[in-house]
SETI-649202 format. One record per residue (C-alpha): residue number from 1; x, y negated, z negated. Coordinates in nm, 4 decimals. Layout:
BEGIN
ATOM   n        u        v        w
ATOM NUM        X        Y        Z
...
# end
This chain:
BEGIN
ATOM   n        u        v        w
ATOM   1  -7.6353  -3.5352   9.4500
ATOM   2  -7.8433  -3.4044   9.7572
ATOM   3  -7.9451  -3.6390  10.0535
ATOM   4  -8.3716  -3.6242  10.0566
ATOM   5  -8.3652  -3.8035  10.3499
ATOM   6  -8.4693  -3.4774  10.5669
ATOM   7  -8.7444  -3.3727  10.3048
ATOM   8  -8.8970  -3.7459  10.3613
ATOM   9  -8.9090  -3.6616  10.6790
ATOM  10  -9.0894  -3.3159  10.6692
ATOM  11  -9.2699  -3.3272  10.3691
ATOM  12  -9.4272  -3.7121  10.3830
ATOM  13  -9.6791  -3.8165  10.1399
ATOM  14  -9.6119  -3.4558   9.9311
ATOM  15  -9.1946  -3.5194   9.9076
ATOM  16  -9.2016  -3.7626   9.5851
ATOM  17  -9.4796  -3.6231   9.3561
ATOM  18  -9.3381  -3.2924   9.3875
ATOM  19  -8.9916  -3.4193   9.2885
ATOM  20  -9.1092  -3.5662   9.0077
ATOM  21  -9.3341  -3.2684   8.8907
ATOM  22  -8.9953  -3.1213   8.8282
ATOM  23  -8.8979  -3.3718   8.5791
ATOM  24  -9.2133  -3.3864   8.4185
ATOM  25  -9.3299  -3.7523   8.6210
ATOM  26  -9.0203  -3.9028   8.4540
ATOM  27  -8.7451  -4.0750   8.7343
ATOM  28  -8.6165  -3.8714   8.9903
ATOM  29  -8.2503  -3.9369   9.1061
ATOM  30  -8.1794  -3.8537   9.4760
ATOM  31  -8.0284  -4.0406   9.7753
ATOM  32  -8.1860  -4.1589  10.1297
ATOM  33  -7.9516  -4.2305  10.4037
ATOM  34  -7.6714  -4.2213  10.1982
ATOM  35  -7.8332  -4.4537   9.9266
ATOM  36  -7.8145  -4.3854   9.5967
ATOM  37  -8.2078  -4.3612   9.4468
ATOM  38  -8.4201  -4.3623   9.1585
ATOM  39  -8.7752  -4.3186   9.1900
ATOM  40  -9.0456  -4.4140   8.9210
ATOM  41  -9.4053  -4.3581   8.8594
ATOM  42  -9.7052  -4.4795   8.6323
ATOM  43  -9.8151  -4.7961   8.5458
ATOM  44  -9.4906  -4.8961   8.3322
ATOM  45  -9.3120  -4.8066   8.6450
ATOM  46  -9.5399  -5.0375   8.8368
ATOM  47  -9.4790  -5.3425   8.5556
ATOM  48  -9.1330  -5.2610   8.5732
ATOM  49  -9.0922  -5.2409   8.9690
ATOM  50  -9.3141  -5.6129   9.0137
ATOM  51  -9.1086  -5.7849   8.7550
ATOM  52  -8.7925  -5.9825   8.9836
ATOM  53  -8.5984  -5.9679   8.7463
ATOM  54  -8.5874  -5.5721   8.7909
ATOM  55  -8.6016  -5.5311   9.1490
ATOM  56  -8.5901  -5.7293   9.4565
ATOM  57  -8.6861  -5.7461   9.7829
ATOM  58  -8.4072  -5.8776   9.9759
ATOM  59  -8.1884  -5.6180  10.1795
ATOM  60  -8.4182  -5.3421  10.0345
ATOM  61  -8.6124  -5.2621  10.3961
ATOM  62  -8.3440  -5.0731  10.6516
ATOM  63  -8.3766  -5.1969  10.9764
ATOM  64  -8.5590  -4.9299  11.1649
ATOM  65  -8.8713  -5.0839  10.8806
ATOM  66  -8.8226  -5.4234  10.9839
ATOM  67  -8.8166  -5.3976  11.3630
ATOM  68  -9.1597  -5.1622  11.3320
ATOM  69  -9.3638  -5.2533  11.0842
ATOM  70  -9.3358  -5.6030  10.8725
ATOM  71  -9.0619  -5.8044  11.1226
ATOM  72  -8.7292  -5.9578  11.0729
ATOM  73  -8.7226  -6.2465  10.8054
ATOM  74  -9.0754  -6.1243  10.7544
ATOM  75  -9.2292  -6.2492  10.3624
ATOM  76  -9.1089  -5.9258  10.2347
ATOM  77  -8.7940  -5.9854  10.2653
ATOM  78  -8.7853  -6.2883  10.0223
ATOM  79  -8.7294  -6.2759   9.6402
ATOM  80  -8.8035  -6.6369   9.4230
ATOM  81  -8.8853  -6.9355   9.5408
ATOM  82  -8.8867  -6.8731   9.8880
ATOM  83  -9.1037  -6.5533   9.8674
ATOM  84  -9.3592  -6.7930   9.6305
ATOM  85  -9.3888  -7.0704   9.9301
ATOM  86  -9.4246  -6.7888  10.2205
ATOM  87  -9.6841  -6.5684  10.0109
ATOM  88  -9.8640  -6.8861   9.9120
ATOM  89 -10.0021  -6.9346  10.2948
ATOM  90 -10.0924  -6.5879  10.3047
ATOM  91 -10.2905  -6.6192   9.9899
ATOM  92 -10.4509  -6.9252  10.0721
ATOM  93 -10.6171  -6.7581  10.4204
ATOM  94 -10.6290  -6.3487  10.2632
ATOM  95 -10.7272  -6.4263   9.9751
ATOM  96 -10.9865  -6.7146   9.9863
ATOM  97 -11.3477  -6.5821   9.9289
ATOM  98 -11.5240  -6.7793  10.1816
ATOM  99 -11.2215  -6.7112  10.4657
ATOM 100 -11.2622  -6.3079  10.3827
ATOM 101 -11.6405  -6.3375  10.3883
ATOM 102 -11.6216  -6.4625  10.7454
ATOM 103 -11.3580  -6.1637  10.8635
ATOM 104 -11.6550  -5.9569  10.7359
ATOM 105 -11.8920  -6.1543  10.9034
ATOM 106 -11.7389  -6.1396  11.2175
ATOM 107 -11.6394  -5.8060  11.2093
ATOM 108 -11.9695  -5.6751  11.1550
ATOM 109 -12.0976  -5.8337  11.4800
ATOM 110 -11.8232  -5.6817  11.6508
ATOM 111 -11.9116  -5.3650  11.5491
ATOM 112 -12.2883  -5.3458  11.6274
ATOM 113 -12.1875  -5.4799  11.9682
ATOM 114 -11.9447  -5.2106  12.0018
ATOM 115 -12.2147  -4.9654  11.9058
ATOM 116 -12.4686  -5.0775  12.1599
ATOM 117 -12.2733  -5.0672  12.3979
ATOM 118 -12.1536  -4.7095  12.3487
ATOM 119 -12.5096  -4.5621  12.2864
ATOM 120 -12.5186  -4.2017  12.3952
ATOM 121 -12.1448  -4.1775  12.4273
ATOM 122 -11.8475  -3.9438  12.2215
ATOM 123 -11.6171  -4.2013  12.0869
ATOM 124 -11.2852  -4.1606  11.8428
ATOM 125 -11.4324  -4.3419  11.5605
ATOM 126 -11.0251  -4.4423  11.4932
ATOM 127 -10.9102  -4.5943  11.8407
ATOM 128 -11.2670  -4.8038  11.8498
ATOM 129 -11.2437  -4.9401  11.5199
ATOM 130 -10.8866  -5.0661  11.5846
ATOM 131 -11.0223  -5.2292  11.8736
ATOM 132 -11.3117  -5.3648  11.6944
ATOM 133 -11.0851  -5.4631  11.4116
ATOM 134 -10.8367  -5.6748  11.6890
ATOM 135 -11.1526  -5.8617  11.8470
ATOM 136 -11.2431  -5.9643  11.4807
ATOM 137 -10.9403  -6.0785  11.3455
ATOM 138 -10.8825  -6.2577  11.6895
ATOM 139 -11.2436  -6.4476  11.6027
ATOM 140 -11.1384  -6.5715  11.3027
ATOM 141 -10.7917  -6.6841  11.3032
ATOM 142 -10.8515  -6.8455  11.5971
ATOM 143 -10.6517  -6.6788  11.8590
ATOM 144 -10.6579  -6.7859  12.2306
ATOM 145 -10.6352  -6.4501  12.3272
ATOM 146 -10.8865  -6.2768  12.6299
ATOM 147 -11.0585  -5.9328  12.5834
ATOM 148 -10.8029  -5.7835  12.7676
ATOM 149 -10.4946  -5.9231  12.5499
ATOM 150 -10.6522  -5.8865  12.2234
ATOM 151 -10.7212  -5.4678  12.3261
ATOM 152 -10.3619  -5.4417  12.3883
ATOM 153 -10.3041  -5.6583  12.0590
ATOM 154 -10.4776  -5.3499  11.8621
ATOM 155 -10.3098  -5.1040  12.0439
ATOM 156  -9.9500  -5.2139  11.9533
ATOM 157 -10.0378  -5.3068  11.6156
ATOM 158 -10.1706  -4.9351  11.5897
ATOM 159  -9.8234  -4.8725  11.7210
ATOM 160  -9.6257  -5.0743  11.4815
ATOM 161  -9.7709  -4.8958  11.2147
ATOM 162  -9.7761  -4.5401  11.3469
ATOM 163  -9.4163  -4.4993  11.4310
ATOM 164  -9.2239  -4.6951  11.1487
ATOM 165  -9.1106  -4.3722  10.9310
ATOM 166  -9.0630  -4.1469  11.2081
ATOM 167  -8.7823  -4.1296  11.5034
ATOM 168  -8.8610  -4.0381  11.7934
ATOM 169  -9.1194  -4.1311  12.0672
ATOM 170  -9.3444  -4.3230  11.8225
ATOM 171  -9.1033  -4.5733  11.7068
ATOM 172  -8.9428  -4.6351  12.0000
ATOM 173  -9.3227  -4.7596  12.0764
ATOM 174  -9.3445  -4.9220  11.8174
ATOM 175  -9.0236  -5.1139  11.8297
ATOM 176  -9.1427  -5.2141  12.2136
ATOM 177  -9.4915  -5.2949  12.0729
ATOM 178  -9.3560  -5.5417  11.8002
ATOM 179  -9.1009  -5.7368  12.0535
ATOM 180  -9.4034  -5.7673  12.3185
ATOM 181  -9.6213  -5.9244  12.0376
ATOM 182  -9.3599  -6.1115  11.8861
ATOM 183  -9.2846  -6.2976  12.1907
ATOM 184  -9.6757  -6.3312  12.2968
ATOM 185  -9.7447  -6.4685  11.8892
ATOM 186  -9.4305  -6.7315  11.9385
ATOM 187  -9.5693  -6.8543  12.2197
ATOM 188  -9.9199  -6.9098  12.0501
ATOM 189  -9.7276  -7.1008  11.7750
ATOM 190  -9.5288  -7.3311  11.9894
ATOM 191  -9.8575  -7.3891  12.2114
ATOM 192 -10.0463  -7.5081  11.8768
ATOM 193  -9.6995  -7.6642  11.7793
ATOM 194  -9.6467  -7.8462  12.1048
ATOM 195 -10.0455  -8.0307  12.0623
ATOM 196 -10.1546  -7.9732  11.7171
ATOM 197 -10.5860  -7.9828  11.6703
ATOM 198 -10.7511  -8.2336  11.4653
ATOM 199 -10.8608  -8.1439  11.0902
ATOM 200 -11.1593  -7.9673  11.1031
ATOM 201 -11.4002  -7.9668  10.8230
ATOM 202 -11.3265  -7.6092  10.7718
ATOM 203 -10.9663  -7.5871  10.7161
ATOM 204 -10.7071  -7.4807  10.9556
ATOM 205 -10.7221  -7.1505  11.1235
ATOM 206 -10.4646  -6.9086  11.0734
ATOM 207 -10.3096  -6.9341  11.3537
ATOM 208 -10.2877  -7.3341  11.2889
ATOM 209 -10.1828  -7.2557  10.9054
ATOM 210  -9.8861  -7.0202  11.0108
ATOM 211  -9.7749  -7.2665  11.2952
ATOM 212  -9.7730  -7.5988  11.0705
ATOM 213  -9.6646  -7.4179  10.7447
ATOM 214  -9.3852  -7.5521  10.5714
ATOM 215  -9.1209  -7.3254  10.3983
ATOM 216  -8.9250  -7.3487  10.0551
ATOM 217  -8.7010  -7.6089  10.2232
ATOM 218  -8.9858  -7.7897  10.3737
ATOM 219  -8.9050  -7.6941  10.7087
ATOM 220  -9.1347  -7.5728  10.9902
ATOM 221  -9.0694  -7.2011  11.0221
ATOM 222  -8.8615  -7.0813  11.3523
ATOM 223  -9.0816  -7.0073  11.6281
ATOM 224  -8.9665  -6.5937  11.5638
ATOM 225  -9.0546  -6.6038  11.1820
ATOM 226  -9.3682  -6.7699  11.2392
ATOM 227  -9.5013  -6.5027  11.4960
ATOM 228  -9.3713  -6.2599  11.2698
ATOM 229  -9.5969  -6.4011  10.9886
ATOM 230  -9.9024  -6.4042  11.2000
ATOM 231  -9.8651  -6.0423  11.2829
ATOM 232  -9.8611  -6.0250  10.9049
ATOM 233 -10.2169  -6.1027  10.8752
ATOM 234 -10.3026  -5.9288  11.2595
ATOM 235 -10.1312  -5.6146  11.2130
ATOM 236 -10.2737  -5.5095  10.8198
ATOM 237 -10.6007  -5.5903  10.9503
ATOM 238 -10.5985  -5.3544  11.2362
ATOM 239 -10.4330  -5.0827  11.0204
ATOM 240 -10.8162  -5.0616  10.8332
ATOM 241 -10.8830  -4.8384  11.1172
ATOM 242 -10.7080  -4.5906  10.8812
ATOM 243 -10.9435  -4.6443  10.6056
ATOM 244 -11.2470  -4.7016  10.8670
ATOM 245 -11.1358  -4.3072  10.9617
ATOM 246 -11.0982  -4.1506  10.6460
ATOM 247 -11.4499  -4.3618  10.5188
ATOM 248 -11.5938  -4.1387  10.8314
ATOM 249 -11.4166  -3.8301  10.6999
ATOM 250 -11.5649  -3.8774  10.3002
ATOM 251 -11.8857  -3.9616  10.4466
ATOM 252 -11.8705  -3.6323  10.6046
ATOM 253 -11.7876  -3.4159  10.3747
ATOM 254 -11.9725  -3.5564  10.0838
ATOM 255 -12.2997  -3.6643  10.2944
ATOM 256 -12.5100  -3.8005  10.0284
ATOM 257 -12.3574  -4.1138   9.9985
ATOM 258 -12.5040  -4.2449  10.2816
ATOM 259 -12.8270  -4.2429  10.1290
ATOM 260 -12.6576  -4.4351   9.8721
ATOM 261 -12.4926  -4.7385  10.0868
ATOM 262 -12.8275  -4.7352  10.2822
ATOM 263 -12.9995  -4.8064   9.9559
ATOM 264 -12.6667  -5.0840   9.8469
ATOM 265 -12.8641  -5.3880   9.6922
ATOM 266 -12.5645  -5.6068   9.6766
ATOM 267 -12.3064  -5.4001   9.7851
ATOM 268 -12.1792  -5.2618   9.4420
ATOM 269 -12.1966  -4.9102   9.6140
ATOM 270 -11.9760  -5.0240   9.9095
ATOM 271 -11.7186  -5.1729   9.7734
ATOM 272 -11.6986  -4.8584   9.5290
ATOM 273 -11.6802  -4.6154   9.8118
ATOM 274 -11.4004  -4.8495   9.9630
ATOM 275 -11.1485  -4.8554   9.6548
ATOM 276 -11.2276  -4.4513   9.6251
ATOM 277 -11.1702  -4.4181   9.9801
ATOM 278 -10.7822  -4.6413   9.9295
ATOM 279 -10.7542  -4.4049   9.5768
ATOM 280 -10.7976  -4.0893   9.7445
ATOM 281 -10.6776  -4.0763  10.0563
ATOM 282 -10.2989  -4.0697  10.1528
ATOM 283 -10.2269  -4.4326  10.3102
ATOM 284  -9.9098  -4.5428  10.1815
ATOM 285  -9.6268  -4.3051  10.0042
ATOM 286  -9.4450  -4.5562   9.8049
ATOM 287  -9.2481  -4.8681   9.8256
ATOM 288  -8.9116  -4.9586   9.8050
ATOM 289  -8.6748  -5.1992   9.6281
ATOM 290  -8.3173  -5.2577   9.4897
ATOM 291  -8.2088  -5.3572   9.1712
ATOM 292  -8.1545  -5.6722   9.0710
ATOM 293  -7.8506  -5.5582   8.8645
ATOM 294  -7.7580  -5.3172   8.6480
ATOM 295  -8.0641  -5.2193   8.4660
ATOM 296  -8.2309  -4.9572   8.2200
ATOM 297  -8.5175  -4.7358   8.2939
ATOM 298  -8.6279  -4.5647   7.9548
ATOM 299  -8.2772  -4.5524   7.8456
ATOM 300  -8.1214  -4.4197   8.1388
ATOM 301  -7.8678  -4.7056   8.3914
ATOM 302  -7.9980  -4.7736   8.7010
ATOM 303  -7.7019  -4.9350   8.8848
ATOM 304  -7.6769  -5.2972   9.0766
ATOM 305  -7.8113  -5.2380   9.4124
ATOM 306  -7.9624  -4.8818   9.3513
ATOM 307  -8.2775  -4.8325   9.5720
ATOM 308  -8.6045  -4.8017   9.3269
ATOM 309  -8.8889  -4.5917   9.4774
ATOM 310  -9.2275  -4.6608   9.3059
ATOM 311  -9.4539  -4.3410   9.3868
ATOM 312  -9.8163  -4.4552   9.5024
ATOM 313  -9.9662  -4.1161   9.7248
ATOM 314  -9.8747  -3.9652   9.3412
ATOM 315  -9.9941  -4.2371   9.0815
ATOM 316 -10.3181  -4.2297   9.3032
ATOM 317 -10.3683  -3.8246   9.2243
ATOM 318 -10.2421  -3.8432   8.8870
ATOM 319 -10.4862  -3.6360   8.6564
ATOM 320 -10.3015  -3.8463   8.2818
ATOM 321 -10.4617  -4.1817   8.4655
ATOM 322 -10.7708  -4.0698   8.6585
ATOM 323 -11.0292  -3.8223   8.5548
ATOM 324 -11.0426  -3.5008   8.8096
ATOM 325 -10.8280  -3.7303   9.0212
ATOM 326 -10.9150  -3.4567   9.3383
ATOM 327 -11.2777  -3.4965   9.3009
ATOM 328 -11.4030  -3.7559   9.5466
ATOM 329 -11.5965  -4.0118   9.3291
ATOM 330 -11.6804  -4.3678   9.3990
ATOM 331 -11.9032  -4.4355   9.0760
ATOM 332 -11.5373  -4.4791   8.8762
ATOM 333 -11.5123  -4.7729   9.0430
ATOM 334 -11.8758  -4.8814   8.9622
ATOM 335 -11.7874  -5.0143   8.6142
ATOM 336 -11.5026  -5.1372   8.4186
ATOM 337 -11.2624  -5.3407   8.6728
ATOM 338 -10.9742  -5.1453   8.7464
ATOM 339 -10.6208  -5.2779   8.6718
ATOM 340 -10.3760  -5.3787   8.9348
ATOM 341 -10.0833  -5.1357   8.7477
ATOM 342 -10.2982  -4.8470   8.8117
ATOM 343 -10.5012  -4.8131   9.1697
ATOM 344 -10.2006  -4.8471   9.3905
ATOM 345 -10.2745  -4.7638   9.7279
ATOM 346 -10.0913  -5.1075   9.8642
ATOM 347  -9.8326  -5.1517   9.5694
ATOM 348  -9.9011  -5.2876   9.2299
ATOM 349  -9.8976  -5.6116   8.9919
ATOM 350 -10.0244  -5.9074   9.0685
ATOM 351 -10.0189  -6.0583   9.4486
ATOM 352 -10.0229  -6.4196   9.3725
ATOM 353  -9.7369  -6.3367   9.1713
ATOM 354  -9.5284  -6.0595   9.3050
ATOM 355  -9.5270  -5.8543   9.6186
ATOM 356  -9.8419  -5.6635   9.5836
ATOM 357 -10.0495  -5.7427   9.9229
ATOM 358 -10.1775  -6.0699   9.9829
ATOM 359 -10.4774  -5.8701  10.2141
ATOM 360 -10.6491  -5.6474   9.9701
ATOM 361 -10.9749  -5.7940   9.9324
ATOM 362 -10.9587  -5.8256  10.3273
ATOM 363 -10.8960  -5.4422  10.3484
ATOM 364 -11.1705  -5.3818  10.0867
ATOM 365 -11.4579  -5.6233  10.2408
ATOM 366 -11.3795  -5.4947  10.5842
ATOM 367 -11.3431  -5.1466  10.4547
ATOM 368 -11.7232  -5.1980  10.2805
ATOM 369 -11.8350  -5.3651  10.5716
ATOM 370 -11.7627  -5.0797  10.8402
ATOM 371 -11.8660  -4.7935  10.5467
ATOM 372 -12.2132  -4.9483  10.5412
ATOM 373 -12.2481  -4.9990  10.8982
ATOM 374 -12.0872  -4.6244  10.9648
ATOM 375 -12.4052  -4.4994  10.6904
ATOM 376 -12.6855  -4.6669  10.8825
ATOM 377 -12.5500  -4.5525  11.2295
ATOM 378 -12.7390  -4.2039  11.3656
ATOM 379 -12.4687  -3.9844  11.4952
ATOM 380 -12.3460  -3.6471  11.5541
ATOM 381 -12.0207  -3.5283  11.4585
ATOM 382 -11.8600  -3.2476  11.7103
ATOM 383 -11.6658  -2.9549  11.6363
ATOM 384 -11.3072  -3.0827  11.6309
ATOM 385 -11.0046  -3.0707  11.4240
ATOM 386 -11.0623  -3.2678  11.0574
ATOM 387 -10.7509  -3.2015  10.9037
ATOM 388 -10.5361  -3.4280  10.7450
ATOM 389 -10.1125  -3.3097  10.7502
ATOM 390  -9.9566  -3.4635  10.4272
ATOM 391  -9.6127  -3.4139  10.6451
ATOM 392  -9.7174  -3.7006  10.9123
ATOM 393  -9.6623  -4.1050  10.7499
ATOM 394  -9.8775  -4.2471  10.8358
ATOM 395 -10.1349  -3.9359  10.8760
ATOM 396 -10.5082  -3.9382  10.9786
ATOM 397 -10.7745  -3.6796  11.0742
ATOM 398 -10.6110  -3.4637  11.3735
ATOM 399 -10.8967  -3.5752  11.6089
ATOM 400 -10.8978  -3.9503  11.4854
ATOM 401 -11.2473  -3.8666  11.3459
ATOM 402 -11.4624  -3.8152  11.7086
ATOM 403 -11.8263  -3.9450  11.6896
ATOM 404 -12.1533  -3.8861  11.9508
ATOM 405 -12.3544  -4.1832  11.9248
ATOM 406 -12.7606  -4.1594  11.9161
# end
């Protein structure tokens, strides 16, 4: 069996739904680094890739992963009990609705701030929006960070994510960006640690939450693991710059929906044009696991320990589960509620229970929140390059979307 490492490599978000367009979207046998591989698709592939009894986390990520993007010992890395206790403080601060609605609150003021500032000027819609993004996110978990820190806290976070499937130049950044946050984030959580605040009325911040929380053996977490959780909630949260670009790039090309979110009683509009914007746009190409022992997938052994792929760029385009899946349409989001097993663009199933993100409905209120903001702004948008290479994980628009401010 051939090694697809290489064709990752070139061919990005494109690699896996070609494969398995040559076996008719059923699993597609290959190997990565060596690793023996079988990659899934669909929703039954989703319910069958959530369920821990199937697949597991644990020894899944290689290395090169864990010391870019999510951390050593980071949440992902835990199956059972102790991945229930870790994601349970994530979900209590990403996923309660009064804590997201004041990340969208403070965001937006970040923003208009941003935008006064820059009147008259050509900005890349994608490196301001990770700054914005930083400052936010600093606001509300409560970060004793200056202006000056929190910029550079955006910048590696862009890092960590940028050069995590790639060699080269960008993840040697990106390794150097993780270590210099990891050590700034422990020292935040042994300075909270070392003279703990009073109970506020509100609720701890994050930054207090992740510092105090208590783990499956109701221990404190190490000072590492602890920062490495905290850039958990940081780093996703910057990444929306992504989003914030491509939200730029539909609004662009499809122009009349600005007229639209201007008009947004409510926001139904919004947070439509956010889940189309995670549906169509390439973000993340799958996700990985192993098996939890020798299993079957539709009658066919998948081996203890084989790595299981679960195609999301694909599942995302696929024409059997979404109607002219290449037309650019944010009123199929406007009325029945989607279901978690088929809009995939940050992993399936349920996140309270499995290891589906903890952060969407941060990513899609922040996501709405900048969309609405990005319709109402008077701009100009210079010639420059727009494209979007399906070869580069993650990708973006060439020029990072460029914008001339009224």
């Amino acid at each position: 069996m051939r090694d697809s490492t290489i064709g990752v490599l070139t061919q990005g978000y494109a690699w896996l739904p070609d494969r398995l367009r040559t076996v008719d979207g059923e699993a597609y046998r290959t190997r990565l680094l060596g690793r023996p591989v079988i990659a899934l698709h669909g929703p039954d592939a989703v319910r069958f890739f959530y369920d821990e009894e199937h697949v597991v986390r644990k020894a899944a990520l290689p290395d090169p992963v864990l010391d870019t993007l999510f951390g050593q010992d980071a949440v992902h890395t835990l199956d059972g009990d102790a991945h229930r206790a870790r994601k349970a403080l994530l979900l209590a601060l990403l996923g309660d609705e009064r804590r997201v609605e004041e990340l969208g609150d403070h965001l937006r003021r970040r923003w208009q701030e941003a935008v006064t500032a820059r009147r008259g000027e050509r900005i890349v819609l994608f490196d301001e929006t990770a700054r914005v993004l930083a400052l936010a996110v600093r606001d509300w978990a409560g970060l004793p960070l200056d202006d000056a820190l929190t910029a550079e806290l955006g910048r590696d976070c862009v890092a960590m994510v940028d050069g995590f499937a790639t060699p080269g130049p960008r993840h040697l950044r990106a390794r150097r960006a993780r270590t210099r946050q990891e050590h700034l984030m422990a020292d935040v959580v042994a300075a909270v640690r070392e003279d703990p605040p009073p109970a506020g009325d509100t609720g701890p911040s994050a930054v207090e939450a992740v510092a105090l929380h208590r783990d499956a053996d109701d221990g404190l977490l190490p000072d590492h693991t602890a920062a490495v959780e905290l850039l958990n909630i940081l780093r996703p949260t910057v990444a929306i710059a992504w989003y914030a670009a491509f939200a730029a790039h539909a609004l662009h090309r499809w122009p009349h929906h600005r007229e639209l979110l201007r008009k947004d009683a409510g926001g139904v509009h919004a947070v439509a044009f956010a889940h189309e914007v995670r549906r169509f746009y390439p973000f993340a190409p799958f996700v990985a696991g192993l098996a939890a022992r020798d299993l079957e997938w539709r009658g066919d052994p998948v081996p203890e320990h084989t790595l299981v792929l679960l195609d999301l760029y694909g599942q995302n385009h696929d024409p059997r589960l979404w109607d002219h899946p290449y037309r650019f349409d944010p009123h199929r989001f406007t009325g029945a509620a989607h279901r978690p097993e088929t809009l995939v663009p940050q992993g399936g199933g349920d996140p309270a229970e499995g290891h589906r993100c903890p952060g969407e409905d941060i990513t899609v209120t922040a996501l709405a929140t900048l969309t609405t903001e990005l319709a109402r702004l008077e701009y100009t948008v210079p010639d420059q390059d727009l494209t979007i290479p399906l070869s580069r994980v993650p990708t973006l628009p060439r020029s990072g979307f460029e914008l001339l401010l009224a």
